[in-house]
C-alpha positions as CSV (number, residue, x, y, z in Angstrom):
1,X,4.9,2.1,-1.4
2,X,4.0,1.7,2.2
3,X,7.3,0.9,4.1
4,X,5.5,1.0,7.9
5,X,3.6,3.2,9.7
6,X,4.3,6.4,12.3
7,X,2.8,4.4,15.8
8,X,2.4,0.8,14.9
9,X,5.6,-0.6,14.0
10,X,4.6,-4.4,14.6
11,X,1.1,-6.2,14.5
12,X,-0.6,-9.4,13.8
13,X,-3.6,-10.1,11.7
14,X,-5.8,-12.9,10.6
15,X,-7.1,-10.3,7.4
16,X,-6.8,-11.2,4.5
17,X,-5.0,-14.2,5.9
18,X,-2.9,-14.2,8.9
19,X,0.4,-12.7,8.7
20,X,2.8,-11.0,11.0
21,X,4.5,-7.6,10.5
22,X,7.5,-6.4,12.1
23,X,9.8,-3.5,11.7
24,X,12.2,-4.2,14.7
25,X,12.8,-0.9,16.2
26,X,10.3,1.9,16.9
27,X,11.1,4.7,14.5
28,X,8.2,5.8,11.9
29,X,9.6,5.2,8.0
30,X,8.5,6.7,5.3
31,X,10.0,5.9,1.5
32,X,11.0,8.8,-0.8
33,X,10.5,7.5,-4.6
34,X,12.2,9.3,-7.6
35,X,12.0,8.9,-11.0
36,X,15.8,10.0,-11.9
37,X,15.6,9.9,-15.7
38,X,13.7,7.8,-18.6
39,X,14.5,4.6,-17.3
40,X,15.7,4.8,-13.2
41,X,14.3,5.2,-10.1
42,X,16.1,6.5,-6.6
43,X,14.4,4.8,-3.5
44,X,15.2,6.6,-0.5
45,X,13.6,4.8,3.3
46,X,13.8,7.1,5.7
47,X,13.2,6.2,9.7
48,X,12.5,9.6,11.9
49,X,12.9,9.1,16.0
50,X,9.5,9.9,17.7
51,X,8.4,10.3,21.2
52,X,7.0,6.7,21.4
53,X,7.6,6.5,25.1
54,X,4.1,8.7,25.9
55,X,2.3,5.9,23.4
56,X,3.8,3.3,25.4
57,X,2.5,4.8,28.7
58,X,-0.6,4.9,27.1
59,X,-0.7,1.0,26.3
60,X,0.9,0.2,29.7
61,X,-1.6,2.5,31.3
62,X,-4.9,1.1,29.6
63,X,-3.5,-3.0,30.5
64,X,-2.3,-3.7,27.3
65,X,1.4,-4.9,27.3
66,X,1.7,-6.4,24.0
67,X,1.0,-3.5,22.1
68,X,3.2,-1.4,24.5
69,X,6.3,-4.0,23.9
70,X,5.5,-3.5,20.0
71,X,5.6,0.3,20.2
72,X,8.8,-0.1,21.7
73,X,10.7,-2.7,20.0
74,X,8.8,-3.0,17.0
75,X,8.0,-6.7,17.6
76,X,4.7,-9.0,18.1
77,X,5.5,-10.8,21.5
78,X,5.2,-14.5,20.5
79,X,2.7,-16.1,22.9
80,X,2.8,-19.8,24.2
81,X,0.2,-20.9,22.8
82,X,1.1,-20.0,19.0
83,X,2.2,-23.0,16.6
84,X,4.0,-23.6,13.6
85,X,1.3,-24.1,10.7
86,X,1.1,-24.2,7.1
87,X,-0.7,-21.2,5.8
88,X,-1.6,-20.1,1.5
89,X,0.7,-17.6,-0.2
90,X,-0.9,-15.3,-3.0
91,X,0.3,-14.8,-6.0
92,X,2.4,-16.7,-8.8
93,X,0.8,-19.7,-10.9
94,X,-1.6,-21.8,-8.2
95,X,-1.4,-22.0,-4.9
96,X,1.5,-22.1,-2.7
97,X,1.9,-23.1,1.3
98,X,4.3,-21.6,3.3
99,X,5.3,-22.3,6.4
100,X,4.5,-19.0,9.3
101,X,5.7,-19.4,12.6
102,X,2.9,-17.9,15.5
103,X,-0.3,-17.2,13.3
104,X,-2.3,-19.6,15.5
């Protein structure tokens, strides 16, 4: 189970289809899975505070401000340009469309 990641808590994709990901705050997470017995399961998420204000200085410092918001706040800054567009959803019985706000 991959929860996030320690360092990149938001970013945008077009790969294998475009989709957004966004944890909201800055923390690295990690998930803790347990089988507890024959037939349960303990799921523990876990978010550890990090010094993400030196990554951010790096961003800042090399001219790139959208990853440096994202380190901080965990967000993909939604540019201007970015519409509302239908794009495919995998899995289930044919295809499905979904509607995803900024993957321009």
């Amino acid at each position: 189970m991959n929860p996030g990641s320690v360092g990149w808590p938001a970013c945008e994709d077009d790969t294998p289809l475009p989709h957004r990901v966004q944890a909201g705050a800055p923390q690295a997470r990690y998930t803790v899975i347990e089988k507890t017995g024959a037939s349960g399961w303990l799921v523990d998420e876990r978010r550890i505070d990090y010094d993400y204000d030196v990554a951010v200085e790096f961003a800042i410092r090399d001219g790139r401000d959208d990853v440096a918001r994202a380190l901080r706040t965990g967000q993909v800054i939604e540019r201007p340009e970015q519409t509302r567009r239908a794009v495919p959803v995998l899995g289930g019985r044919g295809a499905k469309v979904a509607h995803a706000r900024g993957l321009a």
